[in-house]
N, C-alpha and C positions, 0 to 999 in steps of 0.2 A: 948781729944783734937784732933782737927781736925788742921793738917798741909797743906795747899796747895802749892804744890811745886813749884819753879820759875823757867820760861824756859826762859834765856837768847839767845838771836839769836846772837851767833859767824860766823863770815864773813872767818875763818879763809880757806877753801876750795875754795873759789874763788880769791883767790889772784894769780894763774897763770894763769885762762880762760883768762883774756883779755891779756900776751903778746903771750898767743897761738893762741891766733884770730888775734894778730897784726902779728904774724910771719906767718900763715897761710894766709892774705892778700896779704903778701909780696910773697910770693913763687907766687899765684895766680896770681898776676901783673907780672910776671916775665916769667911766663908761658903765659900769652898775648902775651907779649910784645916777645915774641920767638917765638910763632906762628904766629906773625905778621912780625915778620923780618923775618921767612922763607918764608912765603908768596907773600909775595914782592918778594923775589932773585928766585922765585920757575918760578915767573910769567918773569921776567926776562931773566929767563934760556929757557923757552917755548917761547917768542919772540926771544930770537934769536937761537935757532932751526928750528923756521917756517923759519927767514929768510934767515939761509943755506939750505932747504929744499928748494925753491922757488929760491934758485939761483943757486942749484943742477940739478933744474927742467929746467930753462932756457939753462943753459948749455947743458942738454942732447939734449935739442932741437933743438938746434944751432947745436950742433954734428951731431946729425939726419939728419937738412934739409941738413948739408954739406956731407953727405954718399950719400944722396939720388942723389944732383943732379951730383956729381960725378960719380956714378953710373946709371945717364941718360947722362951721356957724357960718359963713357967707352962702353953702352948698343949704342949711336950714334954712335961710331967709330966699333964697330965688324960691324955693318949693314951694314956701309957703306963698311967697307974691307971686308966685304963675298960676296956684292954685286959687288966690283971692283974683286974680286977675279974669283965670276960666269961669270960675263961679258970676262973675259981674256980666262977662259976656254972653250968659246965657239964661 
């Protein structure tokens, strides 16, 4: 006698692949959604660095033109006292 044996297909191995796929979704969305709100506050943080940067920049330059022209009004005041000064001495 010949017996042929039966192979029943039991499911019983797959009964936590899908809440590992569903929980492996979730961590995934979650990890967007964190890359995406840093990204945002990253891009926030870079505008307003340019705009202390360009207002650090204005300021220097405003400093600047006011050294300089001070310094063409102290450079006009020696000329003219060294020239009243030459003039007295001779």
């Amino acid at each position: 006698m010949s017996e042929i044996p039966e192979y029943t297909n039991s499911d019983k191995g797959g009964s936590w692949q899908m809440p590992a796929i569903a929980i492996l979704a979730l961590i995934a969305l979650g990890g967007l959604f964190f890359g995406w709100s840093n990204s945002a506050k990253l891009d926030a943080a870079k505008q307003a660095v340019t705009d202390q940067v360009k207002a650090v920049q204005t300021a220097t330059q405003q400093d600047l033109s006011a050294m300089k022209d001070r310094l063409a009004v102290d450079s006009a005041r020696t000329s003219v006292s060294g020239s009243a000064l030459a003039s007295r001495a001779t």
